[in-house]
Structures are given as structure tokens and as C-alpha cells.
N, C-alpha and C positions, 0 to 999 in steps of 0.2 A: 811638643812636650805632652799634648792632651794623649795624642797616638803614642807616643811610647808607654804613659800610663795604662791604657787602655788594654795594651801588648802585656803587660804586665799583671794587669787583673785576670786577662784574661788566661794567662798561664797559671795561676795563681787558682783561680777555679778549678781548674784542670786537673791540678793536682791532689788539689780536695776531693774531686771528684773520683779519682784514681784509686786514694785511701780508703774513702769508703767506700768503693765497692769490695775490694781486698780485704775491708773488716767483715763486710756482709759475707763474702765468700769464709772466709774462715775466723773463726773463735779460737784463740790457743788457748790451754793454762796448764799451769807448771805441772810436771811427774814426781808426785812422791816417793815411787815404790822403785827399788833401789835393784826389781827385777827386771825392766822396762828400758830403751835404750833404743838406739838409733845408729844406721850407718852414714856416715859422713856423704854426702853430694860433691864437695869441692874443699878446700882450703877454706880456711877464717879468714874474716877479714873485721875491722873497728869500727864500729860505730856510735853515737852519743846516748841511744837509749835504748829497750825491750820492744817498743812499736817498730821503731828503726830497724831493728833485727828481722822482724818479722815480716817488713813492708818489703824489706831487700829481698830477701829469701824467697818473695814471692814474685816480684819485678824480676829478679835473674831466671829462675825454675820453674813458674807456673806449676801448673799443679803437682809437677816431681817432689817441692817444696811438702812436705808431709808434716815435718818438725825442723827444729830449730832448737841451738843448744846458746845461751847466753850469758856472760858474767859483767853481775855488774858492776865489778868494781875495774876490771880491766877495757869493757866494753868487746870485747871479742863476742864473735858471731859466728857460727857456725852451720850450716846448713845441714838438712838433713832429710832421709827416705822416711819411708813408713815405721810405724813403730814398733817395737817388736817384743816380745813378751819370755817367760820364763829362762828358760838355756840360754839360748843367744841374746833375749834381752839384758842379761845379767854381765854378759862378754861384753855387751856395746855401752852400759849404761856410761852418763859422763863423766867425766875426772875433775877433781877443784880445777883445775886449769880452763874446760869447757865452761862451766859454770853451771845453771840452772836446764832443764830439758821440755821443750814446751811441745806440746801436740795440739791437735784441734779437738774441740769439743763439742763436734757437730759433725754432721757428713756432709763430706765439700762436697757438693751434688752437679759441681762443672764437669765436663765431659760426657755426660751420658749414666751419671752414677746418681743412684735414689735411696732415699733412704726407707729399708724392709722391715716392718713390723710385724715380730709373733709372739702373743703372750707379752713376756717382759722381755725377751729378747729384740736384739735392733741390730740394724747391719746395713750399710755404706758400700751396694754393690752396682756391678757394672757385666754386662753379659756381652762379650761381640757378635756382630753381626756376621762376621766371617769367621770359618773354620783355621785353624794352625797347628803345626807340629808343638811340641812340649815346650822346648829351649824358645821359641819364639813366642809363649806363649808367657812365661817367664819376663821375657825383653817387654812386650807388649804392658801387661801390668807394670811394671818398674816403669816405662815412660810415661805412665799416666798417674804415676807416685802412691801402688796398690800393689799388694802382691796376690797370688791366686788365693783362693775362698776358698776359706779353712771352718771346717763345722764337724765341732768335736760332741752334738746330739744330732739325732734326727730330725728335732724340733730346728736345727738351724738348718740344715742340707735342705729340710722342707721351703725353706726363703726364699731358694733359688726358682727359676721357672720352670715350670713341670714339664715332664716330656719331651726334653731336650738334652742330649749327650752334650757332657760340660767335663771338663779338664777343669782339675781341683787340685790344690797345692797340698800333696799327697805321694811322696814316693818312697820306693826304696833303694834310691840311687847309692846311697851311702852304703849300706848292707844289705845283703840280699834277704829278702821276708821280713824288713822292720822297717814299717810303713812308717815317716815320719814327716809331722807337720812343715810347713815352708815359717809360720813366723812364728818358730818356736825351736824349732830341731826335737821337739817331743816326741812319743812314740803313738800311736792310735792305740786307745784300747782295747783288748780283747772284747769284751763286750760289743764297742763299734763297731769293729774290723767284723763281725758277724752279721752284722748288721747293712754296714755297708756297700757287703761285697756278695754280688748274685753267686747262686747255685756253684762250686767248684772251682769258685774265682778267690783269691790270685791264685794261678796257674804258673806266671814265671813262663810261660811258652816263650821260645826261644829269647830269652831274657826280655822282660817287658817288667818296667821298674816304674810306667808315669799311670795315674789313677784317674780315669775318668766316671763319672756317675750321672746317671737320669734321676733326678730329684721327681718328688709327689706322690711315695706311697711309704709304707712298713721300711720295705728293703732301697737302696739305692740304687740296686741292677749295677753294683761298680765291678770293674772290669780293672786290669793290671794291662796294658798297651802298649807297645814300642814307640818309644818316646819321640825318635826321628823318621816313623812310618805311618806314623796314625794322625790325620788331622781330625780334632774338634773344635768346637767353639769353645770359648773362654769366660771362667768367671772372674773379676777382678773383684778384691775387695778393698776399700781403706779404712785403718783402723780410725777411731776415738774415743778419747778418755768419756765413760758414761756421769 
């Protein structure tokens, strides 16, 4: 009896132990803004409460777990990628059905990701240490629940590390010459896009639609690249509510 008890605390710690680190890794709280939203991971599934949701979400996904959608009157749970903002945030936000839409409010800094301060700006990034083509570079972010690093000033492109060709969640896949953000579907603005992009770049040479740039100065030296012939290295970012 002693030993069965003892099997039993000691599971019982375990599991304490498990919670809290998953709280320490991440801080959720709710999304107010009705332009903000999220793409589904998996199916719903029920649970008895808001931690519960968020425990699960993390225990199945690791860190792909970005957000979570929860209601609580039904207890439904819903898992979720990174969060996403204006345009497609507004397609994705949730329905009474999902319930409430929770994110982190910290940067989950497992895997390799730090949190970058400039001025008031803050930013949740991750660089690889290997080079990749575009579409993999795409996959890469999303299984570490980030999409590529989006920086709509110069004050944020500067976050990244300097003097390194980085792939940035930047193309004109969708139409040709409208550069558009990855967690937004926005467009770069003119101003930027001048900014951004060295001496006579985009060029569009034999259709090059994926955007890479060398962060640390004025200009970004960004370049317009063939998506499935150019490897760089990678910036991931993951978002959070400030």
C-alpha cells in the first residue's frame, strides 16, 4: 500500500511539474481585436476548463501550439498556429462557436528563439543556422509555430542580425510587383519597398517573387530571388499580444 501511494505522489508531482513548466514557457490572454485570428492545427476537442485548453494544446503541439480558441460555456478547444493580423487576421478570427482566442504574451523563447529589443519595438525571433530554399523555409517556421519575419520599419528589419542574407516573409507570389506581407496579406509600402530593396531590385529576373535582405544599415540590400533556386537562411518570428 505504502508503494502504491508513493507511485502515486510520485506521478502526481510529475504532473505538477509538467504544468508548470508549460505556464513558464508560455502566458496566454484573450484577443480583443476582432482583426486578429488564427489557423486551426487540428480538430476540437472538450475539455473542463481555459488552463485545460491550453495545457492540451501544448502537450499535443509543442511549440506549433501558438494559440488556442476556447469556449466556455461548451468547453470546446481548439488548437491553433501563430496569430495573425489585419486581412487574413479578420478571415480567421473566431466564431461564437470557437469561443474566446487566446495567444501568448511573451515570447516563447524554446527552440532557439530570443526575445529582440529596439527602442519600444520587441520581437520573438529565431535565425537558422542552415541555409533553404523558400517553400522550405515556409515549412521550417510553421513547425516551430512562427512564420517568416515580417518588419514593416527599418527600425525592426534592423532586429535581425546584421550582415547575413535572411529570407523574409515578403513576396509577390500572389501578383506580380505586390510585395505582400506572410501574417497579414498587406502590401509593403511604397515608402518601404524603397527602402528595402537595393539599387534596381525587384528586377522580376526570370520571375523571382521570394524576398531576401541583409539587415544593419539605411537600405536592406533586398533582392527579389527564385524561390526554388536560391537557398538562405531563415528568419522565424512568433507573434505576441504586447
Amino acid at each position: 500500500m505504502e508503494l502504491l501511494e508513493a507511485i502515486f505522489i510520485g506521478l502526481l508531482q510529475a504532473l505538477v511539474v509538467s504544468a508548470a513548466s508549460l505556464k513558464r514557457q508560455m502566458l496566454f490572454k484573450v484577443v480583443t481585436s476582432s482583426n486578429m485570428g488564427t489557423e486551426q492545427l487540428a480538430s476540437a476537442w472538450t475539455v473542463h476548463s481555459l488552463a485545460a485548453c491550453g495545457t492540451t494544446c501544448r502537450s499535443r503541439y509543442g511549440s506549433q501550439c501558438q494559440t488556442f480558441m476556447y469556449n466556455s460555456i461548451t468547453g470546446r478547444c481548439t488548437p491553433g498556429s501563430f496569430l495573425k493580423y489585419g486581412t487574413l487576421g479578420a478571415a480567421l478570427a473566431p466564431s461564437s462557436t470557437d469561443g474566446n482566442l487566446y495567444a501568448p504574451s511573451s515570447c516563447d523563447t524554446s527552440g532557439g528563439f530570443r526575445l529582440v529589443t529596439s527602442g519600444t519595438l520587441s520581437a520573438c525571433i529565431m535565425v537558422s543556422d542552415v541555409a533553404m530554399y523558400y517553400l522550405e523555409a515556409l515549412e521550417f517556421c510553421l513547425s516551430v509555430g512562427a512564420h517568416l519575419f515580417v518588419g514593416r520599419t527599418m527600425q525592426k528589419i534592423n532586429m535581425l542580425p546584421h550582415g547575413i542574407r535572411l529570407y523574409i516573409g515578403l513576396t509577390d507570389l500572389a501578383s506580380e510587383g505586390t510585395f505582400i506581407w506572410q501574417d497579414t496579406g498587406d502590401a509593403i509600402t511604397p515608402a518601404l519597398k524603397k527602402q528595402l530593396f537595393d539599387s534596381g531590385q525587384p528586377d522580376n529576373n526570370n520571375n523571382e517573387d521570394c524576398v531576401s535582405i541583409t539587415a544593419g544599415g539605411t537600405n536592406a540590400v533586398g533582392n527579389d530571388a527564385l524561390c526554388a533556386e536560391r537557398k538562405f537562411r531563415v528568419a522565424c518570428e512568433r507573434t505576441f499580444l504586447r
